[in-house]
One Martini backbone bead per residue (centre of mass of N, CA, C, O) as a GRO file, in nm:
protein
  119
    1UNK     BB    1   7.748  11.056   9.925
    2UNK     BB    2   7.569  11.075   9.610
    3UNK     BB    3   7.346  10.807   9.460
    4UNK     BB    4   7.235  10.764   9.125
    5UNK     BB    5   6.994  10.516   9.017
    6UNK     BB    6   6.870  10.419   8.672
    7UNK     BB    7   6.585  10.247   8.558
    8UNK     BB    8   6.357  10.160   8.236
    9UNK     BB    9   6.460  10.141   7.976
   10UNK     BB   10   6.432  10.132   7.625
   11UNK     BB   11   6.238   9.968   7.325
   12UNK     BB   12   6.014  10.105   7.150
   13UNK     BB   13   5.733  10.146   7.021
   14UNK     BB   14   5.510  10.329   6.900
   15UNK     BB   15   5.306  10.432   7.184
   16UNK     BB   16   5.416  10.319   7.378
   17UNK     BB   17   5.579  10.215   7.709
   18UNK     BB   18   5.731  10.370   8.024
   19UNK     BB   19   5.944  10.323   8.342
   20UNK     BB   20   6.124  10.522   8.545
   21UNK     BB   21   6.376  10.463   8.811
   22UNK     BB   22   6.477  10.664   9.074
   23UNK     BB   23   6.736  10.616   9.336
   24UNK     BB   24   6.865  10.735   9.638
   25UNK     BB   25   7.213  10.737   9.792
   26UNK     BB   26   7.319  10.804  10.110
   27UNK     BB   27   7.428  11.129  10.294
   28UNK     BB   28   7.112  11.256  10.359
   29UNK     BB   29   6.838  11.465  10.461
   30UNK     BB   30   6.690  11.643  10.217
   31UNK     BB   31   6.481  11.644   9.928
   32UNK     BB   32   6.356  11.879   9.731
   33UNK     BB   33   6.411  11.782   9.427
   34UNK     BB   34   6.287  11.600   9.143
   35UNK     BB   35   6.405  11.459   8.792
   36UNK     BB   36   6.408  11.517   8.434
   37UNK     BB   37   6.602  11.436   8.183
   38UNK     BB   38   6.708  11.480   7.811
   39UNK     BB   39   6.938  11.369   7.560
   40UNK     BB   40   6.967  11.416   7.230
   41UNK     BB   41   7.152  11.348   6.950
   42UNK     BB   42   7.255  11.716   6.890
   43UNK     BB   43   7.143  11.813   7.175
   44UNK     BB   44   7.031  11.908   7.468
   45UNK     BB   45   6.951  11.966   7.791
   46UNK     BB   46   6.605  11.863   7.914
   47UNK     BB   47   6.357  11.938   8.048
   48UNK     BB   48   6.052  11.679   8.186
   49UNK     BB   49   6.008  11.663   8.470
   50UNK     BB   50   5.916  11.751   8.793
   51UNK     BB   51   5.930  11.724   9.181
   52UNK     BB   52   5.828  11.807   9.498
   53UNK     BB   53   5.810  11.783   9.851
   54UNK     BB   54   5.515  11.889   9.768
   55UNK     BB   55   5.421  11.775   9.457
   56UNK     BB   56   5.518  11.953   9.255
   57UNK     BB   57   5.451  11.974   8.905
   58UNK     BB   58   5.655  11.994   8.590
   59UNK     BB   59   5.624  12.036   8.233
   60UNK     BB   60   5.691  11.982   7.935
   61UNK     BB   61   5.492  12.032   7.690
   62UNK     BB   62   5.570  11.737   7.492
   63UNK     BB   63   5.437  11.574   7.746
   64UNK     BB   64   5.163  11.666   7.773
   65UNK     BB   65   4.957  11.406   7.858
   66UNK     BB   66   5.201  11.147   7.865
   67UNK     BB   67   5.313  11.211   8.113
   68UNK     BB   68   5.467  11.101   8.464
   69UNK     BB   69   5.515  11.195   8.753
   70UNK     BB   70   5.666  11.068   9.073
   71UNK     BB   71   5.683  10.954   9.447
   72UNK     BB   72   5.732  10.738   9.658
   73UNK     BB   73   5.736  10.629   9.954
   74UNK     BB   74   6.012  10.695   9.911
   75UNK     BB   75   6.138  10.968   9.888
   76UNK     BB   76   6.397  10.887   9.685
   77UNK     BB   77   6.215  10.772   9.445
   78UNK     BB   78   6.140  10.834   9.104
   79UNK     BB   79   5.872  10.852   8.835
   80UNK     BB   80   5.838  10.809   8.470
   81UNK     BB   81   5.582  10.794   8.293
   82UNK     BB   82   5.543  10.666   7.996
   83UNK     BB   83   5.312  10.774   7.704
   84UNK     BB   84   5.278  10.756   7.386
   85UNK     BB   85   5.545  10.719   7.197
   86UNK     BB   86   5.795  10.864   7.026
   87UNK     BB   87   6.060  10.960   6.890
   88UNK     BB   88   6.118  11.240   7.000
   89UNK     BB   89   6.173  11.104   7.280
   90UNK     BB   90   6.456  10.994   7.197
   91UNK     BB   91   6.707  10.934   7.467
   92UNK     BB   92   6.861  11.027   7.723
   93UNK     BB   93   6.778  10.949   8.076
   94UNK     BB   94   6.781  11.202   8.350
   95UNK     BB   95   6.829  11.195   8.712
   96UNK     BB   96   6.772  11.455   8.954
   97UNK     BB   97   6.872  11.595   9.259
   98UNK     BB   98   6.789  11.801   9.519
   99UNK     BB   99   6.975  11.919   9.805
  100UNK     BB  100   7.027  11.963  10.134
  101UNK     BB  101   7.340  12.162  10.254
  102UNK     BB  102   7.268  12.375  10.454
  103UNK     BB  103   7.254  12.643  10.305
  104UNK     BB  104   7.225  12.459  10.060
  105UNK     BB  105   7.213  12.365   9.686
  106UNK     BB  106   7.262  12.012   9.522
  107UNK     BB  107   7.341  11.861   9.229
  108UNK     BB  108   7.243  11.569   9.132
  109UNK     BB  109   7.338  11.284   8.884
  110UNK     BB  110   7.288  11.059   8.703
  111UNK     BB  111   7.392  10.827   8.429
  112UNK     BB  112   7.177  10.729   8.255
  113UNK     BB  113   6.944  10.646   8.024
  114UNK     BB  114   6.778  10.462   7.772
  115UNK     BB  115   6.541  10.580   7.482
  116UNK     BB  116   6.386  10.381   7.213
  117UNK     BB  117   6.194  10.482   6.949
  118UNK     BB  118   6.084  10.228   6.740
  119UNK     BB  119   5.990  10.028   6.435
   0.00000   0.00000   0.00000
């Protein structure tokens, strides 16, 4: 089994920043991909950054040039730098891993994190 673990949410100012981080844990070969999505209150949820294992990063046009995504040192764990944060930030943030099974890709999610952006 494979779990994500998120942490790094939590309530911030406007314009302030937050740095969330998920690890990957299990019995897994290699992670093709990594990334965040995050779901606010009565709306869908919509991917805010990827990176693969190739470090190729693409982001949701409403973060660019204040998010970033990276990727530690430990290949399975992933972080989303926010700066500037807005209220419209404010959502459920969730990491998700792309695995490599055998000749498929399975996407594991973690339990997601809050972000609160409020003066």
């Amino acid at each position: 089994q494979v779990q994500l673990v998120e942490s790094g949410g939590g309530l911030v100012q406007p314009g302030g920043s937050l740095r969330l981080s998920c690890a990957a844990s299990g019995n897994f070969f290699s992670i093709n991909l990594m990334g965040w999505y995050r779901q606010a209150p009565g709306k869908q949820r919509e991917l805010v950054a990827t990176i693969t294992s190739r470090n190729s990063t693409n982001y949701v046009d409403s973060v660019k040039g204040r998010f970033t995504i990276s990727r530690g040192n430990a290949e399975n764990t992933v972080y989303l730098q926010m700066n500037s944060l807005k209220p419209e930030d404010t959502a459920v943030y969730y990491c998700k891993a792309e695995i490599k099974g055998g000749p498929y890709y399975y996407n594991y999610w973690g339990q997601g994190t809050q972000v609160t952006v409020s003066s």
